[in-house]
C-alpha positions as CSV (number, residue, x, y, z in Angstrom):
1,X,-21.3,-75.6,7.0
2,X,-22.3,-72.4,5.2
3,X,-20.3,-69.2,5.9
4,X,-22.4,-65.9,5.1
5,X,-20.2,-63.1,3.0
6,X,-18.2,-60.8,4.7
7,X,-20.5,-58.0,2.6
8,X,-23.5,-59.1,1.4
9,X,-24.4,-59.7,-2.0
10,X,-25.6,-56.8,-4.6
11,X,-28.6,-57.8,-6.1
12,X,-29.5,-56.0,-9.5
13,X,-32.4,-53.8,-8.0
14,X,-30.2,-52.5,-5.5
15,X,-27.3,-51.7,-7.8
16,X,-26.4,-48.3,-9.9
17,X,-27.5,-48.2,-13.0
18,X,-23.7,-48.5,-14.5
19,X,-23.8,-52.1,-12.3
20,X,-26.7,-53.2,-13.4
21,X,-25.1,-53.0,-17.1
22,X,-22.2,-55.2,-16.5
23,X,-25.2,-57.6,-14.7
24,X,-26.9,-57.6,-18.1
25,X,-23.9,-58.2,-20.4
26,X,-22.8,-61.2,-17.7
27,X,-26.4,-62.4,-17.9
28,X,-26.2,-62.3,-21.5
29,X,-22.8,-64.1,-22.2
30,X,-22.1,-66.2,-18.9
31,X,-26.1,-67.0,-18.4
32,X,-25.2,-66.3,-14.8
33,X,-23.7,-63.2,-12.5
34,X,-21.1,-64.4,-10.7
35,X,-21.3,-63.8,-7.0
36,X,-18.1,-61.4,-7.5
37,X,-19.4,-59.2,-9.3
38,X,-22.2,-58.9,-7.0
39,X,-19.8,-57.7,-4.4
40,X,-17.1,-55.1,-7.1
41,X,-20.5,-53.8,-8.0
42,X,-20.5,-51.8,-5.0
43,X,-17.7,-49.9,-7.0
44,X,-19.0,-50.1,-10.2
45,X,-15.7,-48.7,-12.3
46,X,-14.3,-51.4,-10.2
47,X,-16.2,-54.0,-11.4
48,X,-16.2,-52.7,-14.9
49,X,-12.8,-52.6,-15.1
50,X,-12.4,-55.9,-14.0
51,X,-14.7,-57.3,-16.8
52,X,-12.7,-55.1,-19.4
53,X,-9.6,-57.3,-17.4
54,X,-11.1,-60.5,-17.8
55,X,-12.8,-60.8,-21.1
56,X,-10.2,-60.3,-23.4
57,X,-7.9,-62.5,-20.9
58,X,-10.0,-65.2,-20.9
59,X,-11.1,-65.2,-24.6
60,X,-9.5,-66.6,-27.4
61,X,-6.4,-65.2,-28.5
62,X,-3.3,-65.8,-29.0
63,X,-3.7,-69.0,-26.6
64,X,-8.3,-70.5,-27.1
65,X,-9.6,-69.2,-24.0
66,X,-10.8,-73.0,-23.3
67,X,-7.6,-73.3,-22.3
68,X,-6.7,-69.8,-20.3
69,X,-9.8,-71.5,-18.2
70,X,-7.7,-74.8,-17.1
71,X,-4.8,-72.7,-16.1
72,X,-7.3,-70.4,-14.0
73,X,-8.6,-73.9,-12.4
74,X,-5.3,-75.5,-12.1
75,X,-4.3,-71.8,-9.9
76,X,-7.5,-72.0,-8.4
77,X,-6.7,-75.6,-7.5
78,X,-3.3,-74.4,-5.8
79,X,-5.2,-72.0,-3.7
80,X,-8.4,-74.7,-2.6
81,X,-10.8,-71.7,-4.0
82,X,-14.0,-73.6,-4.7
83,X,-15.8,-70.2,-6.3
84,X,-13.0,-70.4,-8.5
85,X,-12.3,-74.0,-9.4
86,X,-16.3,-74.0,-10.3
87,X,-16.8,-70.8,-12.4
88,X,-13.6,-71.2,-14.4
89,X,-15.0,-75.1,-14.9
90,X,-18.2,-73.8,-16.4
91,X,-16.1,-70.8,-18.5
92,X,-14.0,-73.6,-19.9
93,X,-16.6,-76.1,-20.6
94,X,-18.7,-73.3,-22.5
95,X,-15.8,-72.3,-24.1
96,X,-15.1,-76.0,-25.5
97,X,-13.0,-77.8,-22.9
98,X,-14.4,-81.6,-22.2
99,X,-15.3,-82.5,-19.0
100,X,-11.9,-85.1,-19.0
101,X,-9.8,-82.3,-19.5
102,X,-11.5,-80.0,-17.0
103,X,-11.2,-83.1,-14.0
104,X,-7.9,-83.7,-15.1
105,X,-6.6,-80.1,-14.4
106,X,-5.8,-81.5,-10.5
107,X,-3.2,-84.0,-11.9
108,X,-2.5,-82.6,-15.0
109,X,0.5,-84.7,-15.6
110,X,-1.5,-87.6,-16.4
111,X,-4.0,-86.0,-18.1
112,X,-5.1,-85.7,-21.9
113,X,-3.2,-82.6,-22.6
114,X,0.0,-82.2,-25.1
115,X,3.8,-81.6,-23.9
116,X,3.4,-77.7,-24.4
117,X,-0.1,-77.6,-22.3
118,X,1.3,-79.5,-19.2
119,X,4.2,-77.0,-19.6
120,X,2.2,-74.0,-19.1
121,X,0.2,-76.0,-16.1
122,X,3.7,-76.3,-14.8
123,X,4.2,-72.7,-15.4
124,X,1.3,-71.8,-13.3
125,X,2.8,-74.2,-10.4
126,X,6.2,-72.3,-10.8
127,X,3.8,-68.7,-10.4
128,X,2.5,-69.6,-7.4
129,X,5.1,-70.4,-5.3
130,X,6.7,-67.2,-6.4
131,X,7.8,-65.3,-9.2
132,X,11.7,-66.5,-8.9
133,X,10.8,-70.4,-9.2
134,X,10.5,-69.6,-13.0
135,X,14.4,-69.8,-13.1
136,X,16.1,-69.4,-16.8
137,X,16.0,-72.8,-17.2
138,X,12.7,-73.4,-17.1
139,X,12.5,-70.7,-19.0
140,X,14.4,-71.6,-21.7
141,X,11.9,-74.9,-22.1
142,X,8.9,-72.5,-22.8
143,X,10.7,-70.9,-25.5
144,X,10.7,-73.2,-27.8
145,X,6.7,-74.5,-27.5
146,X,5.3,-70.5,-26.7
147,X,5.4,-67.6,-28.9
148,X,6.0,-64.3,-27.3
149,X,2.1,-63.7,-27.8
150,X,1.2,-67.0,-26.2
151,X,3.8,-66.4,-23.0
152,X,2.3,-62.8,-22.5
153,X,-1.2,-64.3,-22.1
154,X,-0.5,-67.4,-20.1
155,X,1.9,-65.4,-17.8
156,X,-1.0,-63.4,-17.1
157,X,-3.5,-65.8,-16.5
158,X,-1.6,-67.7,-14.0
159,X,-1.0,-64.6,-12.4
160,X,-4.0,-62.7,-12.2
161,X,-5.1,-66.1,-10.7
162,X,-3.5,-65.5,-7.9
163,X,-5.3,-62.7,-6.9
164,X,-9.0,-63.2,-7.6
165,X,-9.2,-66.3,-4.9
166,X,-7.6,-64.4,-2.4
167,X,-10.2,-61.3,-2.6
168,X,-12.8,-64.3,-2.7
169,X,-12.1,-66.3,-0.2
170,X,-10.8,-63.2,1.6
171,X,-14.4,-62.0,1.9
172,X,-16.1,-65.1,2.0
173,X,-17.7,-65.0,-1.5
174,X,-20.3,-67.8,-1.8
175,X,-20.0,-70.4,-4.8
176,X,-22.3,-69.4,-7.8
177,X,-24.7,-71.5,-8.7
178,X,-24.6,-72.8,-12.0
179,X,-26.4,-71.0,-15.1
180,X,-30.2,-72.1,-15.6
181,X,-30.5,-75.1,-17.9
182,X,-31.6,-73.4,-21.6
């Protein structure tokens, strides 16, 4: 059954010139606008901001940004967010993950990753059921396998997470389809 969006969908003709920007540069480097951005556009600071959020998060760093990806799908996962599961499975294959590590990310205990990546998949389980399940204990095990730069951005990531399937799923954001085939 489809559900129709809570607001409908921005196309680019019918958003402000400063939306229509960020629809270009998302064109340009995703090969698709993602259906939430075709809803923040309505405030386009908003959705700017939220790109300025997002691409730095998601790129390479001090963690690749294939990876950032898998923990966005593996939170995505936790909350059932199909939008989300799918366009951080597309980021993270275009960004270098294979397709066996981006299925695995549901049981990611028996999947191809190292110790220190199913650690930060655990971290992101920890996240979600609250900010006080990452006791000093488990704590004290990421210490060793992240540096300070690594823990700031995959802290984050899980986090921020959280929020973007809420707001979709909140308002009923359809899946976006795939890029075209170049």
């Amino acid at each position: 059954m489809s559900v129709s969006p809570r607001i409908p969908l921005l196309e680019r003709g019918s958003a402000a010139p400063e939306a229509q920007k960020i629809y270009d540069a998302l064109l340009a480097t995703r090969g698709v606008v993602p259906n939430m951005f075709k809803i923040l556009a309505y405030r386009p600071e908003i959705a700017q901001g939220v790109a300025g959020f997002l691409k730095p998060l998601l790129s390479d760093g001090a963690l690749p940004g294939f990876y950032k990806e898998l923990i966005a799908i593996r939170v995505s996962h936790q909350h059932r967010c199909s939008y989300a599961v799918r366009a951080h499975s597309i980021s993270a294959r275009q960004k270098g993950a294979t397709q066996q590590q981006i299925e695995s990310v549901a049981n990611f205990e028996t999947g191809p990753y190292s110790a220190k990546e199913k650690l930060g998949f655990r971290l992101a389980d920890l996240l979600h059921r609250g900010p006080d399940a990452v006791d000093d204990a488990f704590y004290s095990s990421l210490k060793p396998a992240f540096t300070d730069l690594e823990l700031i951005e995959l802290f984050l990531t899980a986090a921020a997470f959280e929020m973007f399937p809420r707001f979709i799923d909140g308002l009923r954001i359809p899946v976006t389809p795939p890029p075209a085939a170049t």
